[in-house]
N, C-alpha and C positions, 0 to 999 in steps of 0.2 A: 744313546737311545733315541734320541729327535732325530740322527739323522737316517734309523731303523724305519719309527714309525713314520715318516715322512715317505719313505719308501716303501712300506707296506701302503699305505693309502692310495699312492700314484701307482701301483700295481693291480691294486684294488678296482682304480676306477677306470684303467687301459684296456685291464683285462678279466675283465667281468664276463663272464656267462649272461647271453641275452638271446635274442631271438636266431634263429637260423640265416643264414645266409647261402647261395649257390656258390662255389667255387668257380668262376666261370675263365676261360682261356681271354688275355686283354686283361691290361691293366686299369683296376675301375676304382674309386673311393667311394662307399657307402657306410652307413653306421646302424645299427651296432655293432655290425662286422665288416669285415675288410674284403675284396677282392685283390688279389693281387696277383693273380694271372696264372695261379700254382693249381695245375690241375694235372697229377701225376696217376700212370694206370696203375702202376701198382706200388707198392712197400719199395721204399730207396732202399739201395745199400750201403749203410753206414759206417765209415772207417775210423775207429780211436785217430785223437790226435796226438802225435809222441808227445808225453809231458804234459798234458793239460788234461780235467775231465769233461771233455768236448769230444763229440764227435761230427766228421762234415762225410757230404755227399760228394765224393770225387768224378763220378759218373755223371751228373745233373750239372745242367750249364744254368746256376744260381746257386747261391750262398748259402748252403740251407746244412742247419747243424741240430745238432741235438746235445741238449744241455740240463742237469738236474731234473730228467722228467718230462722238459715241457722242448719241441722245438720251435727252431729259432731261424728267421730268413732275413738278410738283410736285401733290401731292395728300393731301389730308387733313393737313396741317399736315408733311411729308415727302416729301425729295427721290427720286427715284426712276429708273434709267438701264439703258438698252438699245442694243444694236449693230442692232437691228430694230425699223422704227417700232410693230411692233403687241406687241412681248417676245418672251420675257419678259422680265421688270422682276427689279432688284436695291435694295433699298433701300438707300441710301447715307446713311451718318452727315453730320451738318451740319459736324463738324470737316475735312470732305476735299472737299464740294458745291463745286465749282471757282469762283476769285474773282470771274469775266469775269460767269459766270452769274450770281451773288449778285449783282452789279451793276446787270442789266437794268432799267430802270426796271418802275412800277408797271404804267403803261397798257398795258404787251405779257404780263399775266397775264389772259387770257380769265375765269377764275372765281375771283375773289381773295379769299379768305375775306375776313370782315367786319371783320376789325380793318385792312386794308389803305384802306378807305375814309376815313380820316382822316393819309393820309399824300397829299405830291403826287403828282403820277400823273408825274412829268417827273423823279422821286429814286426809286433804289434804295426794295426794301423795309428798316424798321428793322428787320433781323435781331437784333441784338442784344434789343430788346422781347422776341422769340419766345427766343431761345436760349439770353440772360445775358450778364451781364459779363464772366464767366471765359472763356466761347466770344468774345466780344469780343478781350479781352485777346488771347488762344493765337493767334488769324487775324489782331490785326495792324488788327483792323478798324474805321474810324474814319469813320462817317455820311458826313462832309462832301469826305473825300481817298479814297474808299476804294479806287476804281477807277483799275486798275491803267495806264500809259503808257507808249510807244504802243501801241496795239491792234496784236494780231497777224493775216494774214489770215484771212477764214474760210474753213474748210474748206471742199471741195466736197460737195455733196450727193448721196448714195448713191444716183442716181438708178435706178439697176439697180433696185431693190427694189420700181420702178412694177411690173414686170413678174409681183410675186408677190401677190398676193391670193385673198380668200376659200381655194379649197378650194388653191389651189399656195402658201398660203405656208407657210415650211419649219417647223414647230413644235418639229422636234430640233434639238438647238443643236450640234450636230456637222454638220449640213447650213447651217444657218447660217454657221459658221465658215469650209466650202467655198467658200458663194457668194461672200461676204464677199473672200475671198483670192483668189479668181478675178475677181472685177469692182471691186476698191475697195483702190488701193494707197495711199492719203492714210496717214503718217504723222502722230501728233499734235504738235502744238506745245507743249502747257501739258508740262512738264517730271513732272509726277505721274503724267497720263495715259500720257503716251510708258515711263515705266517701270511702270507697270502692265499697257500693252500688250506690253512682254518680256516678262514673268512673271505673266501671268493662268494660263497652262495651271499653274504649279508652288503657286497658292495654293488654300489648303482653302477648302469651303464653312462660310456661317455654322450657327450652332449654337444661336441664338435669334431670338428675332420682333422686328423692329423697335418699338421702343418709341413709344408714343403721344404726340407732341409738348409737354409742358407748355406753358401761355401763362404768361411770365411781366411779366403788366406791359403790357399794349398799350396801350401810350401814346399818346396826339396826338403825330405830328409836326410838326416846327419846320418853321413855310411859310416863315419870314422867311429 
């Protein structure tokens, strides 16, 4: 249970509902929301990932998935999540980046930084390389078992949101929130998610910039 609510609170306060932000093309760091260069004209197309309840963008040259509801971009060495495919973006700490996600293999990451190129494309990224031991330890997470069983199903897809682009898609996140509650009753299943979806309206926004990812160690991975 402490290591639930620990993880509701650091979701709480990454990914808090706050003021608006522009989606802008270039990668920028502001707060309360993020720019992160993702400025798509219209609705991705989402492909299941065999065996996991993830789904990625195979057509989009960036990482960009959808998971339990909310998506998810990995970018510049940092996880990064939204309730609308184009934001904005909240940066999310790697102690809370959900386990299903961390799991995806290698080959459904469209632009995999360079140290992923020595790892199989058919295993999970070595998270731990990039995060350390102690991030190891605390999640529990263990290369070879890590992924979590049985798979839960995947969510449906927010397909309503085909219908918002360019100049109709909603940039205030209180219009967001509307459409969202009118077209898209999916509860989440990952037990962090589901309590951070109670209590997002009652959590603060953050109060500093996501920190620049240390490499520590990218190792070769073990093919055998």
């Amino acid at each position: 249970m402490l290591k639930i609510r620990h993880t509701i609170i650091a979701l709480g306060m990454l990914l808090s509902p706050a003021a608006p932000a522009d989606v802008q093309v270039g990668v920028g760091i502001g707060f309360p929301n993020v720019s992160i260069g993702i400025n798509l004209p219209t609705y991705p197309n989402l492909v299941a990932v065999p065996g996991y309840p993830v789904y990625y963008a195979p057509y989009l040259n960036i990482n960009f998935f959808f998971y339990d509801g909310m998506y998810w971009v990995f970018h510049h060495d940092n996880w990064y999540a939204s309730y609308w495919y184009n934001g904005p973006w909240w940066f999310v700490w790697p102690d809370v980046v959900p386990t299903y996600l961390l799991s995806v293999p290698v080959r459904y990451y469209r632009q995999p930084p360079p140290y992923f190129r020595d790892w199989r494309r058919d295993e999970a990224p070595h998270w731990a390389n990039q995060w350390g031991r102690e991030w190891e330890r605390q999640r529990g997470w263990d290369q070879r078992s890590h992924r979590p069983a049985p798979p839960p199903p995947r969510a449906p897809l927010p397909s309503y949101q085909q219908r918002y682009s360019g100049e109709r898609y909603p940039e205030q996140l209180e219009r967001q929130r509307e459409l969202r509650q009118e077209h898209y009753r999916y509860q989440p299943r990952d037990p962090a998610m589901r309590q951070y979806q109670e209590h997002n309206q009652k959590a603060a926004p953050p109060s500093q910039q996501p920190p620049r990812q240390r490499n520590q160690g990218h190792g070769r991975g073990d093919d055998n």
